[in-house]
C-alpha positions in Angstrom: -30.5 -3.5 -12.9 -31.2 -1.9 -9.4 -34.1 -3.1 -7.2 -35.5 -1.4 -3.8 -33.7 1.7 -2.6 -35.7 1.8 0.5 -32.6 -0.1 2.5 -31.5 1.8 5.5 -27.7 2.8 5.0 -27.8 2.5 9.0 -28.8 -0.8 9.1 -27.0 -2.9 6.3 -23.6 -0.8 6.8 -20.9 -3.3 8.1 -20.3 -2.3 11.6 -17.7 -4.7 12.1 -15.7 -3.3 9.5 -16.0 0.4 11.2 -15.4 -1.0 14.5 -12.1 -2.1 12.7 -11.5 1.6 11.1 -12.2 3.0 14.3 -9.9 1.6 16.8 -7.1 1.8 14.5 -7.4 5.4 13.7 -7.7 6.4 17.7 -4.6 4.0 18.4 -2.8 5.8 15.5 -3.9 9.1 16.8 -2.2 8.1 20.7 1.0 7.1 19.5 0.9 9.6 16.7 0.8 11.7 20.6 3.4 9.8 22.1 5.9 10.1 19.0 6.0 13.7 19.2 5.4 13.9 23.3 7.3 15.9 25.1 8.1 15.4 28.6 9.5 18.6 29.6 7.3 20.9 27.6 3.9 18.9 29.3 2.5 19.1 25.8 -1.5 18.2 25.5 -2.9 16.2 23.1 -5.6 18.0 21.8 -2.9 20.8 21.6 -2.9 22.3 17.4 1.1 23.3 17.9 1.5 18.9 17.7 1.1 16.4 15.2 -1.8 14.6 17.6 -3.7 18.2 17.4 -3.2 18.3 13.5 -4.4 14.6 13.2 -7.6 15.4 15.3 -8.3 18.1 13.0 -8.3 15.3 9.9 -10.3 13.0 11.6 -12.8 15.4 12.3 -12.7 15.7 8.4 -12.6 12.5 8.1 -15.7 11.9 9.7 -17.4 14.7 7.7 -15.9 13.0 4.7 -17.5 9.8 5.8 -20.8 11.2 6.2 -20.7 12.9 2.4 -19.3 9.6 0.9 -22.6 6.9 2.5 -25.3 10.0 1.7 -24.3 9.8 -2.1 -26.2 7.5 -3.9 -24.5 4.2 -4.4 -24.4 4.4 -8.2 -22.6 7.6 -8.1 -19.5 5.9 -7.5 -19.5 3.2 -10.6 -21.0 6.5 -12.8 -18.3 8.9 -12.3 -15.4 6.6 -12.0 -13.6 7.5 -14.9 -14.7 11.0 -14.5 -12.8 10.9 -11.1 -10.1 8.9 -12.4 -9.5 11.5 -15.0 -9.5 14.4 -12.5 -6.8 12.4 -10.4 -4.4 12.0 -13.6 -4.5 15.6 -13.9 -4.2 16.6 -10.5 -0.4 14.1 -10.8 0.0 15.8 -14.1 -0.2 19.3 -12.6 1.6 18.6 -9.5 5.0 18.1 -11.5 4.9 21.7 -12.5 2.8 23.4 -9.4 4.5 21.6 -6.3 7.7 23.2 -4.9 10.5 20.2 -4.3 10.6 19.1 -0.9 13.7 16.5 -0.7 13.6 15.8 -3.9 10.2 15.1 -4.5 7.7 17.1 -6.3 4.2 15.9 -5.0 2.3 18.3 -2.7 -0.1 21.0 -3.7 0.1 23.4 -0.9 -2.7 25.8 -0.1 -1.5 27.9 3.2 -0.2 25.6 5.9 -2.5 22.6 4.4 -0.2 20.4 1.6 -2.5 18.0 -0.5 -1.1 14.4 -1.8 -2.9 13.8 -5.0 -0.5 10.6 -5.3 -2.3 9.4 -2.1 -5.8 9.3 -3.6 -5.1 8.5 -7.4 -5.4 4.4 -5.2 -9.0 4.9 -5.1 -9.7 6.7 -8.2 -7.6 3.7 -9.7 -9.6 1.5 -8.1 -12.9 2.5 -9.3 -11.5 3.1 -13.2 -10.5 -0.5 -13.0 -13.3 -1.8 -11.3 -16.0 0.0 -13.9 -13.6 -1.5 -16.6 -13.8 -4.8 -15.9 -17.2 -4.8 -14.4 -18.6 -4.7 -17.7 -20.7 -7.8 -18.6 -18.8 -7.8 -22.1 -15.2 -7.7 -20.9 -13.1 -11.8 -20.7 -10.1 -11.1 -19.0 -8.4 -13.4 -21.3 -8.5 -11.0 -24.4 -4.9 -9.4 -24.5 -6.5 -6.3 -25.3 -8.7 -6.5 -21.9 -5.1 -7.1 -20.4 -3.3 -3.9 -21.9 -6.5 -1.8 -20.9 -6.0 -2.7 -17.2 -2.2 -2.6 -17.5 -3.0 1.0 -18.9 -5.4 2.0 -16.3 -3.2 1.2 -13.2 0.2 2.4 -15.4 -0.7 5.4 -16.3 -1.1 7.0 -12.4 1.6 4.9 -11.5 4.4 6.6 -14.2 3.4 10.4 -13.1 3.7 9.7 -9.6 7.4 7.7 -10.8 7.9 11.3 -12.1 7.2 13.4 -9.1 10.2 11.2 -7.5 7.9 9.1 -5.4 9.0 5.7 -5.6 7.1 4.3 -2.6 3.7 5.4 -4.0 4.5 3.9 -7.5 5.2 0.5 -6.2 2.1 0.3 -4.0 0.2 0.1 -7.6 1.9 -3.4 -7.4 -0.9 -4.6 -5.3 -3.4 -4.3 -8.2 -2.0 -7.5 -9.4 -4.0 -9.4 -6.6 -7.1 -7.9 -8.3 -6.0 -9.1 -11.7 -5.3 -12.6 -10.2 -8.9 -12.9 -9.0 -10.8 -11.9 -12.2 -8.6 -14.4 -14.2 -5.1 -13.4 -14.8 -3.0 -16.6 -15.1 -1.4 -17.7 -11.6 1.9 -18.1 -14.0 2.6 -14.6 -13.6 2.6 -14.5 -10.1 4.9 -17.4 -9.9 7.1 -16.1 -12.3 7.0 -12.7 -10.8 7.5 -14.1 -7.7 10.4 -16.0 -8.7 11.5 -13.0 -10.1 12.1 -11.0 -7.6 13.6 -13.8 -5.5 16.2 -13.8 -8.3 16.6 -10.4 -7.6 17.4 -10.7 -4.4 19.8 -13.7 -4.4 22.0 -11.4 -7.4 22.8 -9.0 -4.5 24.0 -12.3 -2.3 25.2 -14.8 -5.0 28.0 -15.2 -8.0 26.2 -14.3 -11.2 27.3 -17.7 -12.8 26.0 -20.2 -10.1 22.7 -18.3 -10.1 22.2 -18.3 -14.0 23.0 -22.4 -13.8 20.0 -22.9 -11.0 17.4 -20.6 -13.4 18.4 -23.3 -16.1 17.9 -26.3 -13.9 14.7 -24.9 -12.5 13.4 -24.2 -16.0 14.8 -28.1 -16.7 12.4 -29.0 -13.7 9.5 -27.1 -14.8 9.6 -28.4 -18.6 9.6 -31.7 -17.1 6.7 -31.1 -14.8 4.3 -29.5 -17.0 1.1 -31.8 -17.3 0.9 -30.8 -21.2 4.2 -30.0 -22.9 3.1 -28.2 -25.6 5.4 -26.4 -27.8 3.5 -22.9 -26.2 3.8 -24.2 -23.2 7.5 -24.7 -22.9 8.1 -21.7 -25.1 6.4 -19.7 -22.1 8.7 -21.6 -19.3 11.8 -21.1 -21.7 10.9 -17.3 -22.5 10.2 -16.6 -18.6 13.0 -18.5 -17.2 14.9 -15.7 -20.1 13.1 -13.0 -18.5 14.5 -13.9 -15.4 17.6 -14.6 -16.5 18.2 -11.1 -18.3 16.8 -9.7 -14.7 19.9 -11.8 -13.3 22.3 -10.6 -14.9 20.8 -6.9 -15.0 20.8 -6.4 -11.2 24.0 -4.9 -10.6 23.8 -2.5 -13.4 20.3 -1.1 -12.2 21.6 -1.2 -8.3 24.3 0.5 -9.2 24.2 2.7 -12.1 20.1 3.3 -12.6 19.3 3.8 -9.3 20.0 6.6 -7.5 22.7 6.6 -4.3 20.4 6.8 -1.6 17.5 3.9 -3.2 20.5 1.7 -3.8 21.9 2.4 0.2 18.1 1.3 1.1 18.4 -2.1 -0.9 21.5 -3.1 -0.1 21.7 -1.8 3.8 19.2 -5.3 4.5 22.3 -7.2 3.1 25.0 -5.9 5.0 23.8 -3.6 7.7 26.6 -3.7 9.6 28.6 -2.0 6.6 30.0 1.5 7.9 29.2 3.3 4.9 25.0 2.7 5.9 25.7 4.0 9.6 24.0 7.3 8.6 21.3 8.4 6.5 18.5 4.7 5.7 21.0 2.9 8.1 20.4 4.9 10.9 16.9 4.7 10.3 16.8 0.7 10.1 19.5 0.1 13.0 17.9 2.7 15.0 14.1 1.7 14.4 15.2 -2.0 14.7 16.4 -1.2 18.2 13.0 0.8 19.1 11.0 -2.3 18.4 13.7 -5.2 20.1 13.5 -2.6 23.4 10.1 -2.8 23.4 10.4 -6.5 24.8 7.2 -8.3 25.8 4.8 -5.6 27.1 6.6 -2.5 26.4 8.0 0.8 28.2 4.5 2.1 29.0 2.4 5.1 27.3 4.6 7.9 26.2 7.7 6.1 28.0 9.8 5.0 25.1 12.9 7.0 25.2 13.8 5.9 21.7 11.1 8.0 21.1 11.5 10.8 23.2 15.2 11.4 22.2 14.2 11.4 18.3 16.4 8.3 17.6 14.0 7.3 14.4 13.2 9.8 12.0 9.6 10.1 10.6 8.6 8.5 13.5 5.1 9.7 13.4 4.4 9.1 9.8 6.5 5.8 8.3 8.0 4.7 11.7 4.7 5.0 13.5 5.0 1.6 14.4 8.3 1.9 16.1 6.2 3.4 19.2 4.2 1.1 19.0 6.4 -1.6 19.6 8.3 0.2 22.1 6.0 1.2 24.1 3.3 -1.5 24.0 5.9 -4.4 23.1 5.2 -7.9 21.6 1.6 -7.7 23.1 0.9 -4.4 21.6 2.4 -5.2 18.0 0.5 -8.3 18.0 -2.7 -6.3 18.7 -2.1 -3.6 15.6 -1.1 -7.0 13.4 -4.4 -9.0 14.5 -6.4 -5.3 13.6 -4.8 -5.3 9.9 -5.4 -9.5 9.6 -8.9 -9.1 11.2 -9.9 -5.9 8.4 -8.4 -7.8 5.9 -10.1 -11.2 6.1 -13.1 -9.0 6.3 -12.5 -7.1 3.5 -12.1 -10.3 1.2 -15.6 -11.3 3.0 -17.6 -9.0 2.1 -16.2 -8.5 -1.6 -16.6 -12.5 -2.4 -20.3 -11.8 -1.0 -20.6 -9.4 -3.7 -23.6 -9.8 -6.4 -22.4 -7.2 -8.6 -18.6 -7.2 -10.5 -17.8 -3.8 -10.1 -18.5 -4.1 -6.8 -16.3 -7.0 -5.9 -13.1 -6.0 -7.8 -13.4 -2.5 -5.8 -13.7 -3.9 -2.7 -10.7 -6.8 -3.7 -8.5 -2.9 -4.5 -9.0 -1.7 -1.4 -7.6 -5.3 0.5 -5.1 -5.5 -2.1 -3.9 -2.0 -1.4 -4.4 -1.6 2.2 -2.9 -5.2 2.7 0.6 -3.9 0.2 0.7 -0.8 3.3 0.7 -3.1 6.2 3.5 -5.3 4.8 5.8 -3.2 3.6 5.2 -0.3 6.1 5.9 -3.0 9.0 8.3 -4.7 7.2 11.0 -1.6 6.6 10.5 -1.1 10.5 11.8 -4.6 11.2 14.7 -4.4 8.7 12.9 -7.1 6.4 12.0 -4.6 3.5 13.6 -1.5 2.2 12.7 1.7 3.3 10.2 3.5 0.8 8.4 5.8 2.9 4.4 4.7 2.5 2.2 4.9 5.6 0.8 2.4 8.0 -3.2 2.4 6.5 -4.8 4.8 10.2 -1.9 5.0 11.9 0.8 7.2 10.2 0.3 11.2 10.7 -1.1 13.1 7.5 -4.5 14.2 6.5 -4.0 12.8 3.0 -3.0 9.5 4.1 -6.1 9.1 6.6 -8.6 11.0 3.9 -7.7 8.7 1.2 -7.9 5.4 3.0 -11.0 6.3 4.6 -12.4 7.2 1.2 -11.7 3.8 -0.2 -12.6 2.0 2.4 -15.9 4.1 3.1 -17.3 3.4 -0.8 -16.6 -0.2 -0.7 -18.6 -0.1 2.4 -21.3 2.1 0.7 -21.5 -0.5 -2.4 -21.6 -3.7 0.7 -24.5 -1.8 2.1 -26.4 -1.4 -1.4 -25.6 -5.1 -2.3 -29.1 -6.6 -2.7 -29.7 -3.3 -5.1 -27.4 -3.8 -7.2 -27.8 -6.4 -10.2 -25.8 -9.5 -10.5 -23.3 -9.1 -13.2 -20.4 -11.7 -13.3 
């Protein structure tokens, strides 16, 4: 299965990929500085009593972390997956009992001044469960009971962190489906999830009755478009179109009565923004991070200039607002910069897992795009006022050792497997 191990880590590691890594966890690390900078007080970077001091400390361990994870031999990583995984699910189990509530979320184990995220690094250990899974030569994708396996393997993590009140983490397990897609799940779910949640959306907007006639004529227009109408076939379209139907006409109940006040403010403070009742609390956070960014203009206010910043206008705004300095102090050209960095990882990150000889391999590298990609757009998107507000990190720039240790750590074995590639056997 494994040829020559005399391969120098050194030489077949992707360096593009760390160049990549690099500059966007020193660019987070300087505005992580200028979201907390002080003019009066003439704080110093490197300064512990900061954020930017605390960071440098987890990069440091970062970088130690980094050094453990490419030592390790390569089949470590496939061989103790579910091992890890398992370790992970009881870390979320335990954290529901151990973790004190801090705003009404129960997920930190806190050892003196240093709080631990297990939420943050069940992604990874996911990652690799579901990449040993269906890296076996055995496993076809279309076998139902293949599906339930991998809707079990990413569900399971997903419902304890749900528990511990985290709904941001949960839905970044969303991203898994990307993985699914590429190793054969039917492009019919993402359309009709897709379609979905654009269903969703338009309930908020428009009268229940017009919107349940377009599902039917859309389902009329997709019968009569199918290249083989086969009684499964259209049973599918009709019991989808159903699905999304029920979803219709379910909306305002969940918004409303499932949800609770403030995730329902979140959702429906993109719709009507201007509504007094969201000028405190998720709409000050949107109106006043929107502003931020728009101030910015084309070039920006300068390095540790922005005075949205320095009057504390945007909450979080080292952690899920990070890129609110960016934009306001480096502009249009700076945003565009920390975009073309996310595009520019990501289109490497699909490279190097289609160049993959070896499944396991492939689908873990196609997790840690998937999840890393889900970050960026939703992170960047609640700071424009596109998305709601769920609180997940931008992937390297966002303050928090557990954010920067766990990306690092999927990112750094997915390199580790790239650099063993031609070792490892060919198993599609």
């Amino acid at each position: 299965m494994y040829g020559d191990r005399n391969e120098k880590i050194s030489t077949n590691l992707d360096w593009l990929t760390v160049l990549l890594f690099s500059t966007c966890v020193i660019l987070g690390w300087l505005n992580i500085f200028a979201a907390v900078y002080d003019v009066e007080a003439k704080q110093n970077i490197f300064s512990f009593s900061i954020n930017s001091g605390r960071q440098l400390v987890w990069i440091g361990c970062t970088l130690f972390i980094i050094i453990v994870i490419l030592v390790i031999d390569f089949k470590f990583y496939e061989f103790f997956a579910y091992i890890i995984y398992g370790v992970i699910l009881i870390a979320l189990f335990g954290v529901l009992f151990l973790a004190r509530d801090v705003n009404g979320a129960k997920s930190w184990f806190e050892i003196g001044s240093i709080r631990i995220q297990p939420s943050e690094f069940a992604k990874f250990a996911t990652s690799l469960a579901l990449a040993k899974y269906l890296g076996r030569v055995t496993i076809k994708f279309d076998n139902l009971r293949t599906q339930l396996t991998c809707a079990a393997i990413i569900g399971v993590p997903a419902i304890l962190i749900l528990m511990q009140n985290d709904t941001g983490s949960t839905m970044v397990f969303g991203a898994f489906i990307f993985v699914l897609y590429r190793e054969g799940l039917s492009q019919w779910v993402l359309i009709m999830g897709a379609f979905g949640l654009f269903v969703f959306i338009m309930a908020l907007v428009v009268p229940q009755l017009f919107l349940l006639l377009g599902i039917g004529a859309i389902m009329l227009i997709i019968i009569a478009l199918l290249p083989r109408k086969t009684v499964k076939n259209v049973l599918l379209v009709v019991g989808g179109s159903a699905m999304i139907a029920g979803v219709a006409v379910g909306v305002e109940y969940f918004v409303n009565d499932v949800l609770q006040p403030h995730q329902s403010a979140r959702i429906m403070v993109l719709f009507d923004p201007d509504n007094p009742k969201f000028h405190s609390g998720v709409g000050w956070q949107v109106t006043q991070s929107k502003i931020a960014i728009g101030s910015g203009g084309l070039t920006g206010k300068g390095f540790l200039d922005g005075t949205q910043t320095k009057f504390d206008f945007v909450p979080e705004q080292s952690t899920d607002f990070i890129f609110c300095t960016i934009a306001e102090e480096h502009g249009w050209v700076g945003s565009l910069l920390v975009i073309s960095l996310f595009i520019g990882l990501l289109c490497r990150l699909i490279f190097l897992a289609e160049r993959q000889k070896d499944r396991f391999a492939r689908i873990y590298g196609y997790a840690v795009a998937s999840i890393i990609f889900f970050h960026f757009m939703v992170n960047i998107g609640m700071a424009i006022g596109l998305l709601p507000v769920i609180g997940i990190p931008l992937p390297f720039f966002s303050y928090g050792g557990s954010s920067l240790w766990s990306f690092s750590i999927l990112l750094f074995i997915f390199l580790k497997l790239d650099a063993h590639r031609s070792q490892m056997g060919a198993r599609y």
